[in-house]
FILONU-384899 format. One record per residue (C-alpha): residue in three letters; x, y, z. Coordinates in Angstrom, 3 decimals. Layout:
BEGIN
ALA | X | Y | Z
...
//
This chain:
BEGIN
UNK | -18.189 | 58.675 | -106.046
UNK | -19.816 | 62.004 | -105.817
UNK | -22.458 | 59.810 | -103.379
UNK | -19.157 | 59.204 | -100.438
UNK | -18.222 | 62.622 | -101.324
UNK | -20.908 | 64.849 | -100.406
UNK | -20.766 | 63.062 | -96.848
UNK | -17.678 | 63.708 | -96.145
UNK | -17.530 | 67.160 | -96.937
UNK | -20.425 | 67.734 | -94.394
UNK | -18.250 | 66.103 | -91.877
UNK | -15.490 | 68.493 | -92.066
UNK | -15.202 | 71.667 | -89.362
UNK | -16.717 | 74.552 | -90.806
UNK | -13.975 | 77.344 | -91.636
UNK | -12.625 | 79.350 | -88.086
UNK | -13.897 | 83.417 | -88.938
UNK | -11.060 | 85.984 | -88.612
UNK | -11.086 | 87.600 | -85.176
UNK | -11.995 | 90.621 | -84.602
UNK | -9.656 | 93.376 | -83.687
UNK | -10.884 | 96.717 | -81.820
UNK | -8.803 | 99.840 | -81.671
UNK | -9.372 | 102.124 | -79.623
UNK | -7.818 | 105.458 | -81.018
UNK | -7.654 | 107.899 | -77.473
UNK | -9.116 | 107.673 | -74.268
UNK | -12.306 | 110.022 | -72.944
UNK | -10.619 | 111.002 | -70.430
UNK | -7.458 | 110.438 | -68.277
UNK | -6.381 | 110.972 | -65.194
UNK | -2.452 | 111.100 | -64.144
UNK | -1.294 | 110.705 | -60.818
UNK | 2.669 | 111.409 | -60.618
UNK | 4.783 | 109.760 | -57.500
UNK | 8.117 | 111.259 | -57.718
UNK | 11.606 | 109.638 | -58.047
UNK | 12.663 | 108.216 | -54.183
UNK | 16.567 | 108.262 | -54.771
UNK | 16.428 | 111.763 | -56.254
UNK | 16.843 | 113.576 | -52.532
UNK | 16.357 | 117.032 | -52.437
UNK | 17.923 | 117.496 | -55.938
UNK | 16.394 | 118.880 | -59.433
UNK | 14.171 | 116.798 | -61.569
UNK | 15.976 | 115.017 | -64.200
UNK | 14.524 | 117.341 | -67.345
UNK | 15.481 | 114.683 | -70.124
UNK | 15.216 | 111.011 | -68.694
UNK | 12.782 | 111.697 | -65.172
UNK | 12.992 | 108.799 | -62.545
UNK | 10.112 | 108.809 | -61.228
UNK | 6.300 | 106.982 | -62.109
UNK | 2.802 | 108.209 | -62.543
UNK | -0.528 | 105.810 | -61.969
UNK | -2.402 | 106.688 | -65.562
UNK | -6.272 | 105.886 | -65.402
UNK | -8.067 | 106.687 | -68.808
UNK | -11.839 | 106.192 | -69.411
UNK | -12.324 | 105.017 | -73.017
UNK | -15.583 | 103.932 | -74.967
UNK | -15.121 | 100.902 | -77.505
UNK | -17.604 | 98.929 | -79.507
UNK | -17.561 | 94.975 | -79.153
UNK | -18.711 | 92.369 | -81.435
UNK | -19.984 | 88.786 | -80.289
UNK | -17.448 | 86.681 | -79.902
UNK | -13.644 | 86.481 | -79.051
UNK | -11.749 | 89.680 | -80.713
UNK | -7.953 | 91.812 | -79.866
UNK | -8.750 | 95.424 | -78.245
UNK | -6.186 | 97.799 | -79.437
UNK | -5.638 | 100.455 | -76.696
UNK | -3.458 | 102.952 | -78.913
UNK | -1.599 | 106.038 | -77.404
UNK | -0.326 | 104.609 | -73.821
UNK | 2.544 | 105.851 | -72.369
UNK | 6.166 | 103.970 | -73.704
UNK | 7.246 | 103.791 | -70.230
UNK | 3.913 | 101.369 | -69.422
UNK | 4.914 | 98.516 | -66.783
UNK | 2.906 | 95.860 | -68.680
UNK | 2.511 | 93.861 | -65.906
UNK | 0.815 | 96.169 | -63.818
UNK | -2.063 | 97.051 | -66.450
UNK | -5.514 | 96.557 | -65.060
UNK | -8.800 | 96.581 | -67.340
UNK | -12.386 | 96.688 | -65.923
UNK | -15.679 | 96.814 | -67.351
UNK | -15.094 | 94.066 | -69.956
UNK | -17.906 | 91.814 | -69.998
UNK | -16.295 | 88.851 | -71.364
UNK | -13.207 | 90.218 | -68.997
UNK | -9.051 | 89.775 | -70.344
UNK | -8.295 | 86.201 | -71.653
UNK | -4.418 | 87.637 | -72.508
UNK | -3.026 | 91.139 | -72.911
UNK | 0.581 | 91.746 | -74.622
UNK | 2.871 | 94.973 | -75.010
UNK | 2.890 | 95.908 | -78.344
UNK | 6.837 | 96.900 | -78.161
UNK | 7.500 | 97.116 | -81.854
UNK | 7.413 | 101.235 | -82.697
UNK | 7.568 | 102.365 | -85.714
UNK | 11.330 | 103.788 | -86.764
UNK | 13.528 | 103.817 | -89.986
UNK | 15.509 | 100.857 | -88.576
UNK | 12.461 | 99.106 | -87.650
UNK | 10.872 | 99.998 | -91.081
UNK | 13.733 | 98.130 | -92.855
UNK | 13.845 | 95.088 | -90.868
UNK | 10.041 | 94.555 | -91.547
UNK | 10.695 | 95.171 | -95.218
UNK | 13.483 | 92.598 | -95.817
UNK | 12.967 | 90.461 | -98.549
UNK | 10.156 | 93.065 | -99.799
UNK | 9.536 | 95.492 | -102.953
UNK | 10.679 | 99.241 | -102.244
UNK | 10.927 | 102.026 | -104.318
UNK | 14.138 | 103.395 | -104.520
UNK | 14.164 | 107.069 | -105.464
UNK | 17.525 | 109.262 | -106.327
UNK | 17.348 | 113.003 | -106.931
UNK | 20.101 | 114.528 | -109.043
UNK | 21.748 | 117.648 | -107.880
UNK | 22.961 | 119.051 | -111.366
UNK | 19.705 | 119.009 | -112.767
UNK | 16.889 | 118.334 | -110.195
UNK | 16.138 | 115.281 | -112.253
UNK | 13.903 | 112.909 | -110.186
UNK | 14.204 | 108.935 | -110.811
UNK | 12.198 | 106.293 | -109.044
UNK | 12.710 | 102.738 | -109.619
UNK | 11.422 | 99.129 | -107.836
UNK | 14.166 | 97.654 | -105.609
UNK | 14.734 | 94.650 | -102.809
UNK | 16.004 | 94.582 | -99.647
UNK | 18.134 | 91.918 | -99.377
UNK | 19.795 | 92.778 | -96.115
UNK | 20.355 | 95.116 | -93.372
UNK | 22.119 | 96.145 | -90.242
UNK | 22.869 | 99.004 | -88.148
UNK | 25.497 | 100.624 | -91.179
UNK | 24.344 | 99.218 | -94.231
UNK | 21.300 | 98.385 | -96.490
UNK | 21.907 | 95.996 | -99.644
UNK | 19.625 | 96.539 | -102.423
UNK | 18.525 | 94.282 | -105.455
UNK | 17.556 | 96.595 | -108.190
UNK | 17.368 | 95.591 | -112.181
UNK | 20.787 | 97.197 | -112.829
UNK | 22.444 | 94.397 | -110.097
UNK | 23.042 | 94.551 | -106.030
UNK | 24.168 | 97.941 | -104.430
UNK | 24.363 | 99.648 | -101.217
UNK | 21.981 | 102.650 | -100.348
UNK | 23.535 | 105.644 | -100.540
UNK | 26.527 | 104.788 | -102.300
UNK | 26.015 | 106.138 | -106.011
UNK | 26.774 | 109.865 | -104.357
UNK | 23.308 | 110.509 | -105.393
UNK | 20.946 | 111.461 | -102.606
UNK | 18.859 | 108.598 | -102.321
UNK | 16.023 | 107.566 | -100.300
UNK | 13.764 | 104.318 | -99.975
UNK | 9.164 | 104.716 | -100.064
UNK | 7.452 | 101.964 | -98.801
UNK | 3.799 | 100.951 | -100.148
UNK | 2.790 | 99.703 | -96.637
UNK | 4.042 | 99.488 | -93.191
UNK | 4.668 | 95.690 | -91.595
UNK | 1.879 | 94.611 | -90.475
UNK | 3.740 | 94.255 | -86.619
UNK | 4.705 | 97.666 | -86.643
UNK | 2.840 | 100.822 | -83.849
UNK | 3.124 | 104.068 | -85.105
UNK | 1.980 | 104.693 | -81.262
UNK | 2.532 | 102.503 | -78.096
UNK | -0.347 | 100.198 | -78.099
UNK | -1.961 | 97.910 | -75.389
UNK | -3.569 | 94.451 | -76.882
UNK | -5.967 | 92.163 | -74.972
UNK | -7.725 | 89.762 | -76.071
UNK | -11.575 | 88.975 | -74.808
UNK | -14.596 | 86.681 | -75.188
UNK | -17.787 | 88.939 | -75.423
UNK | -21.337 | 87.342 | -75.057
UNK | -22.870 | 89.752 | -77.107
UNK | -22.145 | 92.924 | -79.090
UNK | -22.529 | 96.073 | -77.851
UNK | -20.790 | 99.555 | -76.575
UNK | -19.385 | 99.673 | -73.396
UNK | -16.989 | 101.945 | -71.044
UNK | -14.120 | 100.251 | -69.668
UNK | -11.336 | 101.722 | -67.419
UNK | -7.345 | 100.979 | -68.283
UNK | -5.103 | 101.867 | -65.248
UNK | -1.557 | 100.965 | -65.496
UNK | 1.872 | 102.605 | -64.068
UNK | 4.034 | 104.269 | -66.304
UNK | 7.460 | 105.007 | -65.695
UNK | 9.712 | 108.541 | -66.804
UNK | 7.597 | 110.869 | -64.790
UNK | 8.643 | 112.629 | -61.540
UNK | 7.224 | 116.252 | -59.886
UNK | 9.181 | 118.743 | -57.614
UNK | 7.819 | 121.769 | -55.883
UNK | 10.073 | 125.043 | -56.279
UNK | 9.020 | 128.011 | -53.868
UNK | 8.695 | 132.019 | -54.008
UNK | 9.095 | 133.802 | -50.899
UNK | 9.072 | 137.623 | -50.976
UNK | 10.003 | 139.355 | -47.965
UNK | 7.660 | 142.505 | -46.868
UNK | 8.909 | 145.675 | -46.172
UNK | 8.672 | 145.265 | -42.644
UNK | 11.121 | 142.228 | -42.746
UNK | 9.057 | 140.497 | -40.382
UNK | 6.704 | 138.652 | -42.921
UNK | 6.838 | 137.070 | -46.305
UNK | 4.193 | 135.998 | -48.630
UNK | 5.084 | 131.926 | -50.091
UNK | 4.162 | 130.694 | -52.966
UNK | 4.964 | 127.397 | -54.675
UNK | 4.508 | 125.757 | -58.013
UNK | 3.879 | 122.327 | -58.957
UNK | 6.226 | 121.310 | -61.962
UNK | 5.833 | 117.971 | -63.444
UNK | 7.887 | 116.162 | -66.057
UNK | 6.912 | 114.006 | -68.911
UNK | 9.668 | 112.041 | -70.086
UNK | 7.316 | 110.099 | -72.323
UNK | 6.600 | 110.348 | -75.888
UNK | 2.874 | 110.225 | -75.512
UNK | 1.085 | 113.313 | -74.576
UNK | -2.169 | 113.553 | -72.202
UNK | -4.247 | 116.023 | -72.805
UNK | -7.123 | 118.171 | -70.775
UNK | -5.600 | 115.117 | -68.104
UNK | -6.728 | 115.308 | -64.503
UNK | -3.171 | 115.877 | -62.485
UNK | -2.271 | 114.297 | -59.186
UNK | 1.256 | 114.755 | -57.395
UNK | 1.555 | 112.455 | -54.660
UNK | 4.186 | 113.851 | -51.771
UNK | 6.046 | 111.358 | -49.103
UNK | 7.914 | 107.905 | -49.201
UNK | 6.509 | 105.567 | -50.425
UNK | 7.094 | 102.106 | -50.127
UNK | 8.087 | 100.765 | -53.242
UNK | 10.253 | 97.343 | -54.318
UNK | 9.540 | 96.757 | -57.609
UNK | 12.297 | 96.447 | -59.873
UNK | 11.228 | 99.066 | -62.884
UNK | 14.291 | 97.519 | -65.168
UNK | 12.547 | 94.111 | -65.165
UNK | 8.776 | 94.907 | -65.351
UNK | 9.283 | 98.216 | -67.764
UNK | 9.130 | 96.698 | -71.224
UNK | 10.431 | 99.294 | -73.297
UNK | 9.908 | 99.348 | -76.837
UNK | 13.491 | 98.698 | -78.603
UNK | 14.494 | 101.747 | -80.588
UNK | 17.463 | 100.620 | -82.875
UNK | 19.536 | 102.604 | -84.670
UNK | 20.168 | 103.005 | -88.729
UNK | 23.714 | 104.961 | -89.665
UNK | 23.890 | 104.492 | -92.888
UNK | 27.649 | 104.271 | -93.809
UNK | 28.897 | 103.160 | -97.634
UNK | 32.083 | 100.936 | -99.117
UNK | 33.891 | 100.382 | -101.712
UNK | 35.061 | 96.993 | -103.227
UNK | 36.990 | 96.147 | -106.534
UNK | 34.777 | 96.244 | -109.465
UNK | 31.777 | 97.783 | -107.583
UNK | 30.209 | 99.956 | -110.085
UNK | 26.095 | 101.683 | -108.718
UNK | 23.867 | 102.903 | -111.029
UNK | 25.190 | 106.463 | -111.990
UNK | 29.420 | 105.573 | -111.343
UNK | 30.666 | 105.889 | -108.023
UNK | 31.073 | 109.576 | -106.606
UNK | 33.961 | 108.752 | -104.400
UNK | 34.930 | 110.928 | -101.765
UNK | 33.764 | 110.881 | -97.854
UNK | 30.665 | 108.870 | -97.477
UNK | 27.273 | 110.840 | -96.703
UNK | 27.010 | 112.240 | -93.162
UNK | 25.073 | 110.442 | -90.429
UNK | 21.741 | 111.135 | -89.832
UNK | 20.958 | 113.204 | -86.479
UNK | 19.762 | 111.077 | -84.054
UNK | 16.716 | 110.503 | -82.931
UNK | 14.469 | 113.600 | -81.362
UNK | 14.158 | 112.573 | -78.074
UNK | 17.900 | 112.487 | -77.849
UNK | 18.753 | 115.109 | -80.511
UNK | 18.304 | 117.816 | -77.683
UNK | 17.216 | 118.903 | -74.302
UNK | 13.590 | 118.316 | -73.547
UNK | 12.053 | 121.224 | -74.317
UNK | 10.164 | 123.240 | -71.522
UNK | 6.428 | 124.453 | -72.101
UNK | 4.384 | 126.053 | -69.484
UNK | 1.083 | 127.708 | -69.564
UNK | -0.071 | 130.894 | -68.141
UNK | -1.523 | 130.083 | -64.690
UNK | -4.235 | 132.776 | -63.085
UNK | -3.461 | 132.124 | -59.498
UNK | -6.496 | 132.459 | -57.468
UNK | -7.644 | 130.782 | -54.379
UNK | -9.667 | 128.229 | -56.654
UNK | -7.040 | 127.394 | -59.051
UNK | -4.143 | 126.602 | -56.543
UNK | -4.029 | 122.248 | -56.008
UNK | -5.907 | 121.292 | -53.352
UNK | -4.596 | 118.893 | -50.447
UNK | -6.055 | 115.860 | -49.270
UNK | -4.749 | 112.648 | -47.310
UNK | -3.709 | 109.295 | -49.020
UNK | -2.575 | 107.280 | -45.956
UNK | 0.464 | 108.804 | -44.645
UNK | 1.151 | 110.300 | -48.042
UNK | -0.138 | 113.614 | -49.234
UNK | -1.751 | 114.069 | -52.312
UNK | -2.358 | 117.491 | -54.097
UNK | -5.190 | 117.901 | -56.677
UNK | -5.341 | 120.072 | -59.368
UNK | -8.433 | 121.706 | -59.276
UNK | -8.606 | 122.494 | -63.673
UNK | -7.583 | 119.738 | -66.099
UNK | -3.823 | 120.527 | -67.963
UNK | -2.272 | 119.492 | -70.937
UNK | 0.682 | 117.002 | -69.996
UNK | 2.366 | 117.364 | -73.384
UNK | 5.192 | 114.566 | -74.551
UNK | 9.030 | 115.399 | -73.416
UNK | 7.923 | 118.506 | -71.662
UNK | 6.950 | 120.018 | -68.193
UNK | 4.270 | 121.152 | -66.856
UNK | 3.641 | 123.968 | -64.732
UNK | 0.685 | 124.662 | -62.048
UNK | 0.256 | 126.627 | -58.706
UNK | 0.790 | 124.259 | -55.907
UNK | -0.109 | 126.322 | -52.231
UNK | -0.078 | 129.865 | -51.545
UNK | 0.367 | 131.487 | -47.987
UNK | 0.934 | 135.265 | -47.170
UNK | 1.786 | 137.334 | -44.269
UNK | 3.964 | 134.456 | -42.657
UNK | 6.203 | 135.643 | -39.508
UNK | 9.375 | 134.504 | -39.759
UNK | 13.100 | 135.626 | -37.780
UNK | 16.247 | 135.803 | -39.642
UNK | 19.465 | 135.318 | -38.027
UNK | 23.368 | 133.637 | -39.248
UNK | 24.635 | 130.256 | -38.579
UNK | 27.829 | 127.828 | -39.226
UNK | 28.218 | 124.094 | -37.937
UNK | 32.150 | 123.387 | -36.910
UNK | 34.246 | 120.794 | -35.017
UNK | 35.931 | 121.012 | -31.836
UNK | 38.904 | 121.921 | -32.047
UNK | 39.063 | 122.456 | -35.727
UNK | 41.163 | 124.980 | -36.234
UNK | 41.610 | 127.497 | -39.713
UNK | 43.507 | 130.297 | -39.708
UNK | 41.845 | 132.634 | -41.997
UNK | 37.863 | 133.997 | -41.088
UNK | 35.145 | 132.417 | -42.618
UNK | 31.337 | 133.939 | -44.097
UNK | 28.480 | 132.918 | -41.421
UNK | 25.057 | 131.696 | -43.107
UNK | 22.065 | 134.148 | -43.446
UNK | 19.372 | 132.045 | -42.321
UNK | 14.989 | 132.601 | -42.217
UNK | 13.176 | 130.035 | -39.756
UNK | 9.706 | 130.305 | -39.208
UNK | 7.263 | 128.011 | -37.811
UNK | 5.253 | 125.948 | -40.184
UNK | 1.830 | 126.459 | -38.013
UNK | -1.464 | 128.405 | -38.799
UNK | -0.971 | 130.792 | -35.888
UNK | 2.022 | 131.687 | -37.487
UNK | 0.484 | 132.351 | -41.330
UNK | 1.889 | 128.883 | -42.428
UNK | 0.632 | 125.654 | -41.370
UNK | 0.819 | 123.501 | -44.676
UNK | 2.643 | 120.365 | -45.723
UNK | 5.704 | 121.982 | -47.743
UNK | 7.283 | 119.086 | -49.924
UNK | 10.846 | 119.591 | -51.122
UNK | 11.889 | 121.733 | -53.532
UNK | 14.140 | 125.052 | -54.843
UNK | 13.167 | 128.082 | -53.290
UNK | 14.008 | 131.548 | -54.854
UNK | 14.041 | 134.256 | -51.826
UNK | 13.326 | 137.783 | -52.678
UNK | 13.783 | 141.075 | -50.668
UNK | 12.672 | 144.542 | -51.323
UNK | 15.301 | 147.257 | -52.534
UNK | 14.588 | 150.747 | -53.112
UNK | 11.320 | 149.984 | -54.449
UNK | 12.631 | 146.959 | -56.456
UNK | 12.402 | 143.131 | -55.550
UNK | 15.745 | 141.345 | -55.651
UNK | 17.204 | 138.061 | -55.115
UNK | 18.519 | 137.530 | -52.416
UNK | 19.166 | 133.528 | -52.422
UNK | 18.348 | 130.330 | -54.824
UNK | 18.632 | 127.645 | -52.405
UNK | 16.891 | 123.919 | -51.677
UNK | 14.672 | 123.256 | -48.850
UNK | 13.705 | 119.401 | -47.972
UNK | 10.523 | 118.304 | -46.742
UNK | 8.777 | 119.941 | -43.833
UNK | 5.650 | 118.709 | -42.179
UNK | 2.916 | 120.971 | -40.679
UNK | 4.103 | 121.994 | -37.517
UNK | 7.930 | 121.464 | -38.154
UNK | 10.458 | 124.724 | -37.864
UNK | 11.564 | 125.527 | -41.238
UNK | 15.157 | 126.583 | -41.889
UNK | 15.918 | 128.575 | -44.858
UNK | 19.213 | 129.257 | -46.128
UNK | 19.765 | 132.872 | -47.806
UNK | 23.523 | 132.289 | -48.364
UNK | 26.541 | 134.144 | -47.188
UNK | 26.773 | 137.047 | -45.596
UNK | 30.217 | 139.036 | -46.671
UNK | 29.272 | 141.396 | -43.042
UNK | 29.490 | 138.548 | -40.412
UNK | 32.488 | 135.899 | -40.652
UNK | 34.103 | 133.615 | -37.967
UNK | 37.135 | 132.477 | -36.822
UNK | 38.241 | 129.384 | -34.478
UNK | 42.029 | 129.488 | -33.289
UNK | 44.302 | 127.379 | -31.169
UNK | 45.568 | 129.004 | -28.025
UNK | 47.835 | 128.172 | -25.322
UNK | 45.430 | 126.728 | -22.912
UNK | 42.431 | 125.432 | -25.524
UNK | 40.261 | 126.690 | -28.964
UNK | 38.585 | 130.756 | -29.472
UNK | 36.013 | 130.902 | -31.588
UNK | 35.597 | 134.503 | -32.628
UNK | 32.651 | 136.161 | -34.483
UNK | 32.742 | 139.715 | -36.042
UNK | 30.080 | 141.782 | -37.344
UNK | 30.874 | 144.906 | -40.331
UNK | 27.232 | 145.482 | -40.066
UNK | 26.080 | 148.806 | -38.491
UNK | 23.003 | 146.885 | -36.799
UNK | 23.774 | 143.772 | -34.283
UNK | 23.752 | 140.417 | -35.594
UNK | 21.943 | 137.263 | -33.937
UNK | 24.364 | 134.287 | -34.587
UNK | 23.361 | 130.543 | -33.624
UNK | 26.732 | 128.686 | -33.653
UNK | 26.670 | 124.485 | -33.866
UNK | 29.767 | 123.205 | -32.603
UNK | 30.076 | 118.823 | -32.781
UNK | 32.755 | 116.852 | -30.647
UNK | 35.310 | 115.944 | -32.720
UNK | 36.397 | 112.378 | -33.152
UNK | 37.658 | 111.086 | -29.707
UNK | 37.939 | 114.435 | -28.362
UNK | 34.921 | 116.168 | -26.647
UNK | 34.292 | 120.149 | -25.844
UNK | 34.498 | 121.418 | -22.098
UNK | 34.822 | 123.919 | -20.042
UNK | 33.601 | 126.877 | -22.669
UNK | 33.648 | 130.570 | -21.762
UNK | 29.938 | 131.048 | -21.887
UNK | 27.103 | 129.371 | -21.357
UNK | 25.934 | 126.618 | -24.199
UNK | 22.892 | 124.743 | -25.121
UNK | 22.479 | 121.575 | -26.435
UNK | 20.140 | 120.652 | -29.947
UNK | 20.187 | 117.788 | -31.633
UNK | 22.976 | 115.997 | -29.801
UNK | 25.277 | 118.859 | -30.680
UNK | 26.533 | 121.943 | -28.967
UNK | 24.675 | 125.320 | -29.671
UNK | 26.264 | 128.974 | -28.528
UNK | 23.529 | 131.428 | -29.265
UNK | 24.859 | 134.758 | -29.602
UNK | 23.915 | 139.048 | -30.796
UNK | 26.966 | 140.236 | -32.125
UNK | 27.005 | 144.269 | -31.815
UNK | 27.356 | 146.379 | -34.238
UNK | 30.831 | 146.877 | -35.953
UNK | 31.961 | 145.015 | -33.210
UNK | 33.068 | 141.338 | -32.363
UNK | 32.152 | 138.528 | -29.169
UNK | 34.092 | 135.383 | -28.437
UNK | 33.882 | 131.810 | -26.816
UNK | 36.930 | 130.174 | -25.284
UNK | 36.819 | 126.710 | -24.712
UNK | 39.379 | 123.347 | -24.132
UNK | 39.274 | 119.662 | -25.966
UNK | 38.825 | 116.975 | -23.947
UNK | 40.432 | 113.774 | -25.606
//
């Protein structure tokens, strides 16, 4: 017998080895490269949930053995698009990569202990008395946990005792970070550098200006920052930062590619039923209050921001990607989780600029009581004229000097302007200059009046009305941008007017 026996042992496939898995803790370095959100306009980041995406590159150094094995890229961003993860310098290259979604979280921790040994641990507020004791957890759901302890089946949290559950392990399915798993076929051991790039979504950037008018007001000196938002839980830091200005074409549909990791909720609630007895009575009254939720919805993201030094090395620099523009800051920057970040972004003094009050009315809309004109700042965005710089969108905060103090004098927007553009800038109302358009017997008056003791220049936009279409006016008008423009100095403490008729 044993004679047939050795034989056929020999025969038999020798025993598969476990495969190797690799983690890789942190990158070496990282580089982020932020796009910002194309439907957000000219409008303010969105602090807590940003719309926009970032390109993440990280360098990171990893030790392979012979053979197949899993690399474990820990600490990538939770908005990853799976999909679009790339992964060089593999010799054996990617046989399969998978989004580990699974994040650790007390609901998760309970589903991956059903069925498992806990130990269930009550505290007693009379006395301080501490008791621990083995328990089973038979089943859960969003509102209630069943225990099996020796003492019979019971609900967490409903002794009146405050209770809480320690677990000797975590499942073995369960990221305490967002991890990145491939799997590859190495020829031989040995160190190498490989390069992860992947887009990332809950990221966006918006430039927000400084102008400070001299004391001549003739000039101003402009100066912008670059803040970007991290909507992510994962933090980047000493990260090489890219903003990336201009539309870009984009398809995708984020909802389908993003895989975000689920994040389920566990509100413990309790209940009573006849003949339901816990260990240590039943405390009746209101059950225990809900636990807050979870931090990244608990409250507003939080804003840090570093001191910046601005000096002509340390403001981004601008360079060309396509038709887009792409700024470069020049020092690496923490990008912390749920936060903003804070750089300079350009910086231009001396810039000539003319000030002057607008409005933009209908033909032959008439109102009866006067209305505030626009203060207005245009300047050309050229080098001859101390500008000459791509400006992308953003707030702009307009100071003027006062008695030896620098006030505000307007907290507007301002859209994108390329080099060579005019730039408009409004400086809101002005309580000194108001107008006033009026029926009369024969057509419209459009008045202007000025409680200023210095003349006012006043650039009036007037648009034909539906079906109806402006003639014969009083003075001479221009035309700009398909609609009608009276250009105008209104004297001091004094008033000028346009009569005109409606053609239908």
């Amino acid at each position: 017998m044993r004679r047939w026996l050795l034989p056929l042992l020999a025969a038999l496939p020798a025993p598969v080895s476990a495969q190797a898995v690799v983690t890789s803790a942190a990158p070496e370095s990282v580089s982020v490269t932020v796009y910002r959100d194309p439907g957000r306009g000219e409008g303010a980041i969105n602090a807590r949930f940003p719309e926009g995406f970032a390109l993440v590159s990280e360098k990171r150094r990893i030790t392979l053995p012979a053979g197949e094995s899993t690399i474990r890229f820990e600490g990538v961003a939770d908005g990853m698009i799976a999909v679009s993860a790339v992964v060089t310098g593999l010799p054996g290259g990617v046989v399969q990569k998978n989004r580990d979604a699974r994040l650790l979280s007390p609901a998760a921790l309970v589903d991956g202990a059903l069925g498992r040994s806990v130990h269930l641990r009550r505290t007693d507020p009379a006395t301080g008395q501490v008791t621990e004791q083995d328990a089973i957890i038979r089943s859960a759901s969003g509102q209630a946990l069943v225990l099996e302890t020796a003492q019979g089946v019971e609900g967490l949290r409903c002794s009146g005792l405050p209770e809480s559950l320690r677990y000797d392990s975590l499942p073995a399915d369960l990221s305490i970070r967002p991890t990145l798993s491939v799997m590859t076929q190495g020829p031989a051991a040995g160190e190498v550098e490989v390069m992860l790039t992947y887009l990332a979504t809950g990221f966006d950037w918006a430039a927000h200006y400084v102008a400070r008018i001299a004391a001549d007001g003739r000039t101003m000196d402009l100066f912008a920052w670059l803040t970007v938002a991290n909507g992510n839980q994962t933090d980047f830091p000493q990260a090489s930062l890219l903003a990336v200005a201009g539309r870009l074409n984009r398809t995708s549909d984020d909802d389908s590619l993003d895989e975000d990791a689920p994040s389920p909720f566990l509100t413990l609630r309790c209940w009573r039923f006849d003949g339901y007895a816990a260990s240590g009575g039943w405390a009746g009254g209101a059950p225990p209050p809900a636990p807050p939720p979870p931090p990244m919805l608990a409250a507003p993201m939080a804003t840090r921001m570093e001191q910046v030094v601005v000096t002509a090395q340390r403001v981004a620099r601008q360079e060309e990607l396509g038709d887009l523009k792409l700024y470069r800051v020049p020092m690496t920057v923490d990008i912390n989780p749920r936060a903003q970040k804070q750089v300079a972004l350009l910086q231009r003094n001396g810039i000539a600029f003319e000030s002057y009050h607008a409005a933009a009315l209908v033909a032959g809309d008439a109102f009866s009581a006067p209305r505030f004109l626009r203060r207005m700042i245009r300047f050309e965005n050229k080098e001859a004229a101390g500008a000459g710089v791509p400006l992308p969108s953003g707030g702009i905060a307009l100071f003027a000097p006062r008695g030896g103090e620098s006030l505000l004098l307007a907290d507007g927007r301002m859209r994108d302007y390329a080099k060579g553009e005019t730039v408009r800038i409004e400086a809101g109302e002005s309580a000194q200059q108001t107008i006033l358009q009026e029926k009369q017997d024969k057509g419209m008056r459009l008045t202007l009046s000025n409680a200023d003791s210095r003349p006012a220049t006043v650039e009036i936009e007037i648009a034909d009305g539906d079906g109806a279409r402006l003639v014969s006016p009083s003075r001479r008008l221009a035309r700009r941008d398909g609609l009608w423009l009276w250009k105008a100095v209104i004297p001091a403490n004094g008033a000028v007017s346009l009569d005109y008729r409606v053609r239908e």
